[in-house]
C-alpha positions, 0 to 999 in steps of 0.5 A: 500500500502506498503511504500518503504524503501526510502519512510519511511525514507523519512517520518521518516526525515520530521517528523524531519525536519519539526517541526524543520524549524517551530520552526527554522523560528521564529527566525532570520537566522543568529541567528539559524544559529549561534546557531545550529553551537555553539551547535555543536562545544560545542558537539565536545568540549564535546566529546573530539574527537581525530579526526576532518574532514573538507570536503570543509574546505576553510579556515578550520575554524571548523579544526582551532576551534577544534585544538585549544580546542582539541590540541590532535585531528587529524584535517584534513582538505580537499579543492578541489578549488586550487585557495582557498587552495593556498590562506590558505595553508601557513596560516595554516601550522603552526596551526597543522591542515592537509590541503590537497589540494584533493577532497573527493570523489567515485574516486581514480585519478582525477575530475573535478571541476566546480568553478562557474564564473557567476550565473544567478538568474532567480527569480530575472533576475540578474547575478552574478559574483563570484571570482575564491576563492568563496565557491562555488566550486564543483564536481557537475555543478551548474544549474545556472552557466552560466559561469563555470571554470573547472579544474583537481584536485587530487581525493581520497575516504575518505575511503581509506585516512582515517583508523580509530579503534574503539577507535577513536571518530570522528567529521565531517564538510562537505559543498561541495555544491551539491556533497554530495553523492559522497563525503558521499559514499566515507566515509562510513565506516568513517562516520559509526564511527562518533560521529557527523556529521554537513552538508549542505543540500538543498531540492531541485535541485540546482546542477546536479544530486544532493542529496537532504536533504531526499537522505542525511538523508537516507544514514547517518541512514544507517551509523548509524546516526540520525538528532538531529538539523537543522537550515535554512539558505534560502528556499532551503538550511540548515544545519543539524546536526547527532549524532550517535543513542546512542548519540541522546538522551543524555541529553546535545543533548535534552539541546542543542536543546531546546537552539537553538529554545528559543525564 
């Protein structure tokens, strides 16, 4: 039976993903979670980039970092919660980072956004309250949520914010909580530049018509990306990090791995 394109790099991400999460789960959470994330600012500093984005930046610590180790960069970063973006905007107006109140996505207008209020764990049979300004915010409505505050927010493809040359290296961050494909479509040419890219990821449906970790990993391949680290974060969700094809095997990727998963 011949596979489907889908299937093979759906066999192709696993083959990754798998090896990794074994080697990931012997270590304490926070402690390859921290790591993955050191690895990949280190990358960055490496790089030298001269642009960084942030998607779903809440108080755009990565934009922070990358400006102060690279102060030539471009650092933009984008928060759709306006409750959040109120909250840091004055904070970081004077770092040099751009941060737009806007929402990264497949629309040029406005969306929706669904904060959710209240959660319902039906593992544990507890609800949870959650704050206007929590990092759960997104385009997608969360399956859990039994209580979702909406509000219209400004709306624009990366694509059409950001035009970039092929002199120009790029960095990216993004954590939307279950909106990446939206998000990720808006960028492709963007991203199909990008020398990195780290990005949450789940394995399975957290959120409406939600991308899972296999979907992301396929669509970065065709913008020319690989997956080179992965942490793991709860038995659903992780981060993964992708570097271009000619970066993946650079010596400083194949040092970074074996330093994340030491014992």
């Amino acid at each position: 039976m011949t596979m489907t394109r889908l299937h093979t790099g759906e066999v192709s991400y696993q083959a990754f993903a798998r090896p990794l999460a074994r080697r990931a789960r012997k270590l304490p959470r926070d402690v390859v979670t921290a790591r993955v994330a050191d690895a990949f600012r280190d990358l960055c500093r490496a790089l030298q980039p001269t642009v960084s984005l942030e998607v779903g930046a809440h108080e755009a610590g990565f934009s922070r970092w990358i400006k102060n180790e690279v102060p030539d960069a471009r650092c933009v970063a984008f928060e759709a919660n306006p409750y959040v973006h109120q909250k840091y905007d004055d904070e970081l107006a004077e770092t040099g980072v751009e941060y737009h109140h806007l929402a990264i996505s497949d629309v040029d207008g406005t969306v929706d956004l669904g904060i959710p209020r209240r959660l319902h764990n039906t593992r544990k049979g507890r609800r949870f309250r959650k704050l206007r300004t929590s990092r759960m915010a997104s385009l997608s409505r969360h399956r859990y949520a039994v209580r979702t505050e909406t509000v219209a927010v400004p709306s624009l493809p990366l694509d059409d914010f950001l035009h970039v040359t092929d002199d120009d290296v790029i960095v990216a961050w993004i954590d939307v909580e279950g909106a990446s494909g939206p998000v990720l479509t808006a960028g492709r040419e963007v991203l199909s530049r990008a020398s990195l890219v780290y990005i949450e990821v789940e394995n399975e449906q957290v959120w409406d018509d939600q991308w899972l970790d296999v979907d992301v990993a396929a669509f970065l391949a065709e913008c020319g990306l690989v997956p080179v680290l992965r942490d793991v974060q709860r038995r659903h969700q992780y981060n993964v990090v992708f570097a271009a094809a000619d970066l993946a095997d650079h010596p400083r990727i194949r040092a970074a791995r074996a330093a994340v998963y030491r014992p």
